[in-house]
Wavefront OBJ file of the C-alpha trace (Angstrom):
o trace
v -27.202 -62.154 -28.203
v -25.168 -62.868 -25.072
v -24.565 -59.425 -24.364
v -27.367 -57.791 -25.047
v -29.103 -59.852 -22.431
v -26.298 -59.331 -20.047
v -27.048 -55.743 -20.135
v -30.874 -55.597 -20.704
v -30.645 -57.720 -17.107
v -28.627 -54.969 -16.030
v -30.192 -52.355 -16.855
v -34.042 -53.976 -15.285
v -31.926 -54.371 -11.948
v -30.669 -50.542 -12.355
v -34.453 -49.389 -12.597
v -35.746 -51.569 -9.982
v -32.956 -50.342 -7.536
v -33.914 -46.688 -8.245
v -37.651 -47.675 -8.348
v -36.691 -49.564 -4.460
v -35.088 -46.287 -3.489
v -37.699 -43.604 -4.871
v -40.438 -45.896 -3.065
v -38.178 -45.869 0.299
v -37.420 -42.081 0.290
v -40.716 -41.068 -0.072
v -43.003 -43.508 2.466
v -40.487 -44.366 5.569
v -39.359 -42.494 8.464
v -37.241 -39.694 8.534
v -34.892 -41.754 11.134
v -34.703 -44.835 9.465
v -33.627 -43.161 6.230
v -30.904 -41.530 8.111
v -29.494 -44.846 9.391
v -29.625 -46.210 6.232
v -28.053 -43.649 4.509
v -25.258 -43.414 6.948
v -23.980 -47.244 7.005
v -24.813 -47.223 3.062
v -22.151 -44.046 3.045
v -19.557 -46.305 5.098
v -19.975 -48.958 2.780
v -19.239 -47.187 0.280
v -16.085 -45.751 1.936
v -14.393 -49.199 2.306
v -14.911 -49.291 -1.321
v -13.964 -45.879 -2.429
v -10.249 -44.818 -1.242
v -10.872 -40.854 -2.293
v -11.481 -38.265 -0.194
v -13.176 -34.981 -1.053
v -13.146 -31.726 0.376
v -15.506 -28.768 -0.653
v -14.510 -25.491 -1.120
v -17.904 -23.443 -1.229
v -18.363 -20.153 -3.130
v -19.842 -18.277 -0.990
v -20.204 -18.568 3.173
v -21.857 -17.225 6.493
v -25.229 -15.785 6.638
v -24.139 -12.861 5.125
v -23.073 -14.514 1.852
v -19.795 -13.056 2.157
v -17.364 -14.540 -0.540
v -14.679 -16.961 0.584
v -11.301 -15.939 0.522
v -10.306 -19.445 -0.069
v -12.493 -20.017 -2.659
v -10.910 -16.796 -4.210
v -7.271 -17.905 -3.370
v -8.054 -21.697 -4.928
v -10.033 -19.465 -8.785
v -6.287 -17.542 -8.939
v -4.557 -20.571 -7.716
v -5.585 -22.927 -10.585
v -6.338 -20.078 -13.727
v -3.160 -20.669 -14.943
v -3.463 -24.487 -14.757
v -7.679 -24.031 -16.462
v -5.713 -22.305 -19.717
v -3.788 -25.446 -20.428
v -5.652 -28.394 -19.485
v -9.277 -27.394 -19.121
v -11.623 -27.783 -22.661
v -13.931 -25.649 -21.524
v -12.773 -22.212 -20.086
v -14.919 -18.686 -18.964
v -13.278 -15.444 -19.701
v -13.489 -11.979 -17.660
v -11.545 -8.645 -17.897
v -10.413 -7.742 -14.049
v -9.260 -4.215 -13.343
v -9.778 -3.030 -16.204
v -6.442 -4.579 -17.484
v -5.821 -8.055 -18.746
v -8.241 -11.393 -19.985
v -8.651 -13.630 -17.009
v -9.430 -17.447 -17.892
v -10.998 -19.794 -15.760
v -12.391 -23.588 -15.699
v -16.113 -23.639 -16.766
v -18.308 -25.288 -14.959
v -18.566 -28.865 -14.103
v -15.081 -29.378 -15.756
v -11.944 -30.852 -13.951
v -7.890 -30.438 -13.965
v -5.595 -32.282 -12.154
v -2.655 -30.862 -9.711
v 0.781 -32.679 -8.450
v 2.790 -31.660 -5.163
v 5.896 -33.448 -4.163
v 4.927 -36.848 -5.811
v 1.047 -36.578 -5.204
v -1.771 -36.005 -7.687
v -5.212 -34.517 -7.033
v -8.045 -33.640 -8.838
v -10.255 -29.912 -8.668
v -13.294 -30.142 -10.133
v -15.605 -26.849 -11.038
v -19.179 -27.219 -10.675
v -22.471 -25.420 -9.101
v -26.042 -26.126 -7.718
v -28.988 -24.684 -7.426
v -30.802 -23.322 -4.337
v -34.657 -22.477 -4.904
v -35.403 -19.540 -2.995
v -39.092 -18.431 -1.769
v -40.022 -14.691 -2.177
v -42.275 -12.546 -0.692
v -44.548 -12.964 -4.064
v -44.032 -16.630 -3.258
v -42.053 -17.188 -6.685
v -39.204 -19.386 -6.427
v -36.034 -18.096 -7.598
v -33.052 -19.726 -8.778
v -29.631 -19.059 -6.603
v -26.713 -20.405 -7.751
v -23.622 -21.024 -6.155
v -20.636 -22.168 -7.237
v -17.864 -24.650 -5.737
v -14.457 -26.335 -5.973
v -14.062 -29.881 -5.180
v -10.983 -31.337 -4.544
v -10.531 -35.088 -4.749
v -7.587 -37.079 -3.929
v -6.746 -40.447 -1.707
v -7.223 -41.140 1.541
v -3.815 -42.411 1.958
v -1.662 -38.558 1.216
v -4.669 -37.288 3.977
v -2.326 -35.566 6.004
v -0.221 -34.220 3.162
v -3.123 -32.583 1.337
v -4.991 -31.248 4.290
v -1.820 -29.603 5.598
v 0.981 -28.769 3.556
v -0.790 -28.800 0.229
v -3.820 -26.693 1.024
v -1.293 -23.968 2.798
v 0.741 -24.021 -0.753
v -2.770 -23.205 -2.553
v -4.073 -20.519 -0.396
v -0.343 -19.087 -0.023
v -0.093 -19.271 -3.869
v -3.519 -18.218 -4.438
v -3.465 -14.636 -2.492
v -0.102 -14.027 -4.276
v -1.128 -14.140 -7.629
v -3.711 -11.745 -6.196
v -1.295 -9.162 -5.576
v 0.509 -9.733 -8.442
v -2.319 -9.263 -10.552
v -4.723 -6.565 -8.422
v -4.917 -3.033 -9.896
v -3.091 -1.221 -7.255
v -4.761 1.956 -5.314
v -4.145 5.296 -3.985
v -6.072 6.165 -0.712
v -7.159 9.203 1.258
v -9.485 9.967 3.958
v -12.362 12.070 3.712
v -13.189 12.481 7.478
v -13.585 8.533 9.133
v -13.748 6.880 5.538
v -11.235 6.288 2.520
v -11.388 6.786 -0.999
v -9.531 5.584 -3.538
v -8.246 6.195 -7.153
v -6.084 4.201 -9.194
v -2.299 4.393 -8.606
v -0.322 4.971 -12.278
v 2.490 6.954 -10.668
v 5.658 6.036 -13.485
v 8.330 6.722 -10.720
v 10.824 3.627 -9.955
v 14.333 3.715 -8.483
v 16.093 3.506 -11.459
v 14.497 6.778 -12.193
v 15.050 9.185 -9.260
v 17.821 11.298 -8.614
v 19.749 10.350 -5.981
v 23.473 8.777 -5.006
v 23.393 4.743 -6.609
v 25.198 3.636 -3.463
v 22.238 5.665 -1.223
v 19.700 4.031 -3.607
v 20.538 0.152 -3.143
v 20.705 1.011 0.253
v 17.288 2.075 0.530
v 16.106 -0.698 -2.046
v 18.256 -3.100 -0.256
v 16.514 -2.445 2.935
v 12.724 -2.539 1.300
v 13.463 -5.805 -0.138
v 14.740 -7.497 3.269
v 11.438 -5.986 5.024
v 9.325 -7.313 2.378
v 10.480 -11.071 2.758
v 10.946 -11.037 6.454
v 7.206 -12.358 7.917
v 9.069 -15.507 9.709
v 11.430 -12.653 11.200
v 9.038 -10.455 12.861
v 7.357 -13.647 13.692
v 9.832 -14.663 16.001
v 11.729 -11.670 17.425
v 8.162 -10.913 18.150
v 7.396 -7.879 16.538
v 4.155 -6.353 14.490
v 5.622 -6.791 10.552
v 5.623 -3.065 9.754
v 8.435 -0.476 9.322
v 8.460 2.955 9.519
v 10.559 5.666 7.473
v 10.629 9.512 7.599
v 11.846 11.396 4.907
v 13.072 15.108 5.630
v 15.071 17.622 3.238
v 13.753 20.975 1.525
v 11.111 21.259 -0.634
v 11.933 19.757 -4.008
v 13.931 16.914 -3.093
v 12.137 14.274 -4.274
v 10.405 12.865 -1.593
v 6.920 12.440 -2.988
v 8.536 10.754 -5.930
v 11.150 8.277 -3.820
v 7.365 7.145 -1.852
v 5.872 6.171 -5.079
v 8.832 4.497 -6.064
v 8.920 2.546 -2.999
v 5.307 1.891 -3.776
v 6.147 0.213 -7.438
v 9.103 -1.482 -6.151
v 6.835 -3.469 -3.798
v 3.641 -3.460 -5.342
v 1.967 -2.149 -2.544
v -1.318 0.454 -2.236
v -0.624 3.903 -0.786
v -3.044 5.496 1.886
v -2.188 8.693 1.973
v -3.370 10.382 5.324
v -4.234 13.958 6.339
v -4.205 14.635 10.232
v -6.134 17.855 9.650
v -9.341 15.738 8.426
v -9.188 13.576 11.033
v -11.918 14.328 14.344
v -10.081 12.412 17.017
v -7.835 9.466 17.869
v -10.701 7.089 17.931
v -11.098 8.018 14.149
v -7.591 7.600 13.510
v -7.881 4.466 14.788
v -10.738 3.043 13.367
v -8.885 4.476 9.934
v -6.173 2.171 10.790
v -7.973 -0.745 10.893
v -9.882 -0.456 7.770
v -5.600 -0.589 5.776
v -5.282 -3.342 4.177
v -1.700 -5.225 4.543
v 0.634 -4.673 1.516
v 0.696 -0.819 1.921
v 2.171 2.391 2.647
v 0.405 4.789 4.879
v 1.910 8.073 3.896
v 1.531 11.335 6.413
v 3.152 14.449 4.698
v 4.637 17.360 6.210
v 3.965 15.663 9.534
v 5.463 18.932 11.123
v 2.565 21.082 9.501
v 0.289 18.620 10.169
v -1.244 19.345 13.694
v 0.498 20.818 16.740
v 2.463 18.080 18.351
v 5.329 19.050 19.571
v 5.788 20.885 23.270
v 7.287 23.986 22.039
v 4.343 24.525 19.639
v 1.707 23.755 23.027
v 3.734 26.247 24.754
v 3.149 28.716 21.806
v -0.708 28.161 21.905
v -0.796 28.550 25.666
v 0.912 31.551 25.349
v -1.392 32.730 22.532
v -4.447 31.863 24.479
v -2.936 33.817 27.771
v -2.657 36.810 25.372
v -5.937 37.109 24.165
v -7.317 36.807 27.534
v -8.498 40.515 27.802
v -10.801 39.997 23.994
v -14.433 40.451 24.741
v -15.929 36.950 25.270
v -18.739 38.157 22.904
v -16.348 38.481 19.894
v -13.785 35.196 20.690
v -17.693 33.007 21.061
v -17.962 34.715 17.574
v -15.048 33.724 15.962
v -15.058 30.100 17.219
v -18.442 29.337 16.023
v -17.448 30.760 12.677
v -14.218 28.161 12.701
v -14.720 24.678 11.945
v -13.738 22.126 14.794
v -9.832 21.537 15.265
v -8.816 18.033 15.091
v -8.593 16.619 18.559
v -5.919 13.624 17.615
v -3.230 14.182 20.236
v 0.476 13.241 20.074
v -0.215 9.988 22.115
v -2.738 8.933 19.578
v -0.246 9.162 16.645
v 2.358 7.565 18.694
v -0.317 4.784 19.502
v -1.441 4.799 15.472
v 2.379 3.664 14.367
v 3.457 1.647 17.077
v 0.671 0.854 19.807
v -1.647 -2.474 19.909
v -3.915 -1.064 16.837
v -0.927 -1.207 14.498
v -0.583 -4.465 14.375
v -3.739 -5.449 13.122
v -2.411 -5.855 9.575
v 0.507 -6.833 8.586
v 3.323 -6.208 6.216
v 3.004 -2.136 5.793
v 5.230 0.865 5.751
v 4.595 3.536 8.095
v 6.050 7.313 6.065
v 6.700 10.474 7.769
v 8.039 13.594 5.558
v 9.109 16.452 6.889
v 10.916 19.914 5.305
v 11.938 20.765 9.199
v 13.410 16.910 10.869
v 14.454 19.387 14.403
v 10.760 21.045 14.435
v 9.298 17.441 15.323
v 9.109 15.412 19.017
v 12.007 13.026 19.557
v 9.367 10.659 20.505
v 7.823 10.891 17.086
v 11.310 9.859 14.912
v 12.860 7.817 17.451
v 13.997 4.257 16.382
v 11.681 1.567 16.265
v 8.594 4.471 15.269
v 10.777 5.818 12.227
v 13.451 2.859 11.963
v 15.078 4.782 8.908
v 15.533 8.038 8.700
v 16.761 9.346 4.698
v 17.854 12.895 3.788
v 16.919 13.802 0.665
v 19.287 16.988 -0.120
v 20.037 19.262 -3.079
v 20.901 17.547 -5.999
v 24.638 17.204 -6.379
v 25.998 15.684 -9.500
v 25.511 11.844 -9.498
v 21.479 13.493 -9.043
v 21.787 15.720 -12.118
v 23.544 12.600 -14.561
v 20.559 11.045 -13.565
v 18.549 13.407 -14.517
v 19.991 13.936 -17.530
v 19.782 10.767 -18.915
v 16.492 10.633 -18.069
v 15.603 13.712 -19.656
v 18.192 14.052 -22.394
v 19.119 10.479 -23.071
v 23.140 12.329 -22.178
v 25.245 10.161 -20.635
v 27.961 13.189 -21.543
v 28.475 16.463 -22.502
v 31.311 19.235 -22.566
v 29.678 21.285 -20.095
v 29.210 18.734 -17.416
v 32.583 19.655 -15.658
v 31.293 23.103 -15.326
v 28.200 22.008 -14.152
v 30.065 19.517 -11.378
v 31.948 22.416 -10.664
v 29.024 24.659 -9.987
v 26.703 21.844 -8.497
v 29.243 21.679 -5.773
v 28.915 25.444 -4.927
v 25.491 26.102 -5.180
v 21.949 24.907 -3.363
v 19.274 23.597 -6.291
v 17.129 21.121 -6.121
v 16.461 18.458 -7.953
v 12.935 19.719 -9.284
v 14.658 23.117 -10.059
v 17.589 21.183 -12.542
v 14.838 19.385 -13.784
v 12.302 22.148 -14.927
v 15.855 23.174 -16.709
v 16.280 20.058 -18.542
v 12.730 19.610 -19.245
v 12.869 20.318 -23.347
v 10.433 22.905 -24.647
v 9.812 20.504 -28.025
v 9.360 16.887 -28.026
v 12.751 17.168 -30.202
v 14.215 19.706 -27.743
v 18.197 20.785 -28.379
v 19.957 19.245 -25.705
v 22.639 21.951 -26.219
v 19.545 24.541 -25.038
v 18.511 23.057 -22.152
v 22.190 22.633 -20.670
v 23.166 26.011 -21.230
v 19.528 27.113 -19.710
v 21.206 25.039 -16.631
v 24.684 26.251 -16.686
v 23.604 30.012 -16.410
v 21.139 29.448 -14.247
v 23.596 27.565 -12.041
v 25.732 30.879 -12.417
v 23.258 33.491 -11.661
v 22.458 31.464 -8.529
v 26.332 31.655 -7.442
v 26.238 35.104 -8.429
v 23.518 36.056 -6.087
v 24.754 33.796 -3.377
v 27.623 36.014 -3.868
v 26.017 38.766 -3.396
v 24.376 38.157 -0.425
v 26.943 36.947 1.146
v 28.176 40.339 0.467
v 24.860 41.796 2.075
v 24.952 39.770 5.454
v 29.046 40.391 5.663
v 28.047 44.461 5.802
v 24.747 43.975 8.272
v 27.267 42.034 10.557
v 29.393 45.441 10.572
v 26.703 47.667 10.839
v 26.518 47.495 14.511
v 29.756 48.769 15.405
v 29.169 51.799 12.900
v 26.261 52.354 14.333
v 27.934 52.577 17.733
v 30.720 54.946 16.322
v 27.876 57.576 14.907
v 26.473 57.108 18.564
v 29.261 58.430 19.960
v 30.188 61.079 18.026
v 26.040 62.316 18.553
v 26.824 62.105 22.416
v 30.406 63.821 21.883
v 28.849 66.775 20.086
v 26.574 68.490 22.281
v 29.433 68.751 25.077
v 32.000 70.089 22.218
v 29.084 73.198 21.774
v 28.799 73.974 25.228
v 32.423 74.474 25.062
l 1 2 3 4 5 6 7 8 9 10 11 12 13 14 15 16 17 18 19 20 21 22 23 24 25 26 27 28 29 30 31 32 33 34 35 36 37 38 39 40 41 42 43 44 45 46 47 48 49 50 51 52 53 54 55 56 57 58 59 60 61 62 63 64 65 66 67 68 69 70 71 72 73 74 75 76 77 78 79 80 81 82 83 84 85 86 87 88 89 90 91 92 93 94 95 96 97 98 99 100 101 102 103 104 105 106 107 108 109 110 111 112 113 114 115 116 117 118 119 120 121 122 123 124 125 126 127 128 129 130 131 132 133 134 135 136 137 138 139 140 141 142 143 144 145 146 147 148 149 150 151 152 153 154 155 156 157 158 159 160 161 162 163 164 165 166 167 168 169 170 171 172 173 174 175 176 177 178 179 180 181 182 183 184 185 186 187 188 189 190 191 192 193 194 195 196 197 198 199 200 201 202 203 204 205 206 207 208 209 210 211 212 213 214 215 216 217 218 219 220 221 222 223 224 225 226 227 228 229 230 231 232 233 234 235 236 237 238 239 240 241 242 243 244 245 246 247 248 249 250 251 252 253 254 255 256 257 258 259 260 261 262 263 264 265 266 267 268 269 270 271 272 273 274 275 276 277 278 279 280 281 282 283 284 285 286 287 288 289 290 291 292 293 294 295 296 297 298 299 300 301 302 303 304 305 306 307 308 309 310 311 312 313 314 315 316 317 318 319 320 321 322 323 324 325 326 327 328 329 330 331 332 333 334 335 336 337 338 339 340 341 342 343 344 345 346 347 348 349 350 351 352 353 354 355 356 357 358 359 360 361 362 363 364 365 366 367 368 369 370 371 372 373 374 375 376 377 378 379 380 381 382 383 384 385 386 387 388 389 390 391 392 393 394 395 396 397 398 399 400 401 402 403 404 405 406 407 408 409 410 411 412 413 414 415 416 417 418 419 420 421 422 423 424 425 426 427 428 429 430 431 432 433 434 435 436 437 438 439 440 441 442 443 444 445 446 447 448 449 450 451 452 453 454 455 456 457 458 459 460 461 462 463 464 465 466 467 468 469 470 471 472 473 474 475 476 477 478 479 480 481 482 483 484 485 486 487
């Protein structure tokens, strides 16, 4: 009987409290509640060691959603799938399950030595509409708990670990894009390109190199930090057509797990569009500009050509060159100095951590200024495929890591100009269960007719450089024979 009267007594004082403070919140002052709250608060604070931060879902007037309350969701899913009871489930990107904690249920964290507690949970907001019909909102939060005495641990090092951690899983996990720009805006597509290293034909020593080089870059945020420079490289690739230098961008692209923008010049109105293009990259990217030399005229001996151009069709009628410009659609006005300003100038480094591309089939068409280090900081030829290239492409198309005609083909890879896309359409079998002896020998002659017809014109250009001098002797034997028939 003891008990029970212990607690009936306890629970009368419980309802008389809550009857007190229903009573008090309802009939006195607005002030003197306030007071009253406050020193109840710091009562309570002696008494309670734990502090507690809020991490809201949403912020601003805009209800824009946190980014630390997005870094904190990635930050403790994989932590909700082994401790939490109760667990929600979503399919992001279109890829794999995401878990995360449910609502009002809690997991605990450790860092260096310290424990702390997250908590899920959500409120209400009643909302008046214009129909004056309340409507629910709700908004979610994270609550972190832990004591007041690890305050300066938590608050600094700790919560810089989460949202660090947080916004890499992010990247790890996002479903990577490819941009372009359709006039001042982007869209996007997903990026699936296959291509890595491993696969692309090229020299292994040249290959680490460049790897090598986009692996330093990507760890190196404290370095730009202090040498003082925007964390962004740039890289121009230049060789014929069918080198590979599409391909060796997307594989730079999976190697770092960064989105591609991929940016026409021609679509672009001015440098204030370019600009405002710029801004709206996201870090973690590579803005691509291909066959920046056909791109728009930005080199002097191309102004001098248009100049010259323009003086020769100063004697048209006005009537018909009014004509023919209103029938053209405006030329993009971005001007050398606004490219120059995109890749290096104070707009570039609004975001960080991005690759700037050029590619070019003509490197001596384009300004100095343009490829100079620090703009384009690595400059990477991609040639004709010699025959490290072609093993690589063999074993990627033919599983061959050897054959009895690959001296032959060494032989004749080192005489003749093909690129990599042309040994490749060679190699490509015709059946899923291709011959392998087929598709070598379809290389092989066609390596051979090529040296044949290099041969050949070699032959041509050695009898055009004589043709001159005959030329000159049937000149004067003409002038010789009109003064022999006088005679």
């Amino acid at each position: 009987m003891f008990p029970a009267t212990i607690f009936a007594n306890f629970g009368s004082v419980i309802g008389g409290l809550m009857f007190v403070w229903a009573i008090f919140q309802q009939y006195f002052p607005y002030e003197l509640r306030r007071h009253v709250e406050k020193y109840s608060q710091r009562m309570v604070g002696y008494v309670y060691p734990y502090i507690q931060i809020t991490f809201n879902e949403f912020t601003g007037e805009r209800l824009m959603r946190s980014e630390a309350y997005s870094a904190i969701e990635n930050y403790l899913s994989s932590k909700s799938s082994t401790q939490a009871k109760r667990l929600k489930g979503d399919i992001k990107n279109n890829q794999s399950l995401v878990l995360s904690m449910d609502d009002h249920e809690e997991v605990d964290d450790e860092f260096k030595g310290v424990k702390v507690w997250w908590a899920s949970g959500k409120y209400i907001a009643k909302q008046q509409t214009v129909s004056y019909v309340p409507v629910n909102d709700e908004r979610r939060y994270y609550k972190l708990t832990f004591h007041k005495w690890q305050r300066d641990q938590i608050i600094g090092p700790y919560l810089s670990h989460v949202l660090k951690e947080g916004k890499a899983i992010r990247v790890r996990n996002r479903q990577r894009k490819l941009y372009t720009n359709n006039g001042s805006h982007w869209s996007h597509v997903v990026f699936e390109h296959p291509a890595t290293f491993e696969t692309l034909a090229m020299e292994a020593e040249k290959k680490q190199d460049i790897v090598d080089d986009l692996m330093a870059f990507s760890k190196a945020e404290e370095f730009y930090a202090r040498i003082g420079r925007a964390w962004k490289r740039g890289y121009l690739l230049y060789g014929p057509p069918g080198t590979g230098k599409s391909t060796m961008i997307a594989a730079m692209a999976n190697l770092l797990e960064y989105d591609l923008y991929d940016l026409e010049l021609t679509a672009v109105k001015d440098n204030t569009e370019l600009r405002r293009l710029l801004i709206e990259t996201s870090s973690k990217s590579i803005i691509v500009i291909e066959d920046i030399d056909c791109s728009l005229d930005l080199t002097g001996q191309r102004k001098q050509r248009k100049e010259k151009g323009e003086a020769q069709g100063e004697g048209r009628d006005p009537k018909e060159k009014m004509g023919k410009e209103d029938g053209e659609a405006k030329p993009s006005q971005v001007t050398l100095s606004g490219l120059l300003n995109f890749i290096d100038g104070l707009w570039s480094a609004c975001r960080g951590e991005r690759l700037i591309v050029f590619t070019t089939n003509y490197v001596e068409k384009l300004d100095a200024a343009l490829i100079r280090k620090g703009r384009m900081d690595k400059h990477i030829e991609l040639s004709y495929c010699n025959y490290e290239s072609f093993k690589v492409l063999a074993r990627n198309y033919l599983k061959l890591e050897s054959h009895r005609l690959f001296p032959e083909i060494e032989a004749l890879l080192g005489e003749v100009k093909m690129t990599p896309a042309d040994v490749a359409e060679h190699l490509m079998p015709k059946k899923l269960s291709g011959d392998v002896e087929i598709c070598l020998q379809s290389l092989f002659q066609a390596l051979q007719k090529e040296k044949e017809s290099g041969g050949l014109k070699a032959e041509e250009e050695a009898k055009e450089e004589k043709s001159p001098s005959a030329a000159e002797e049937e000149h004067d034997q003409d002038t010789e024979s009109p003064s022999s028939n006088k005679k």
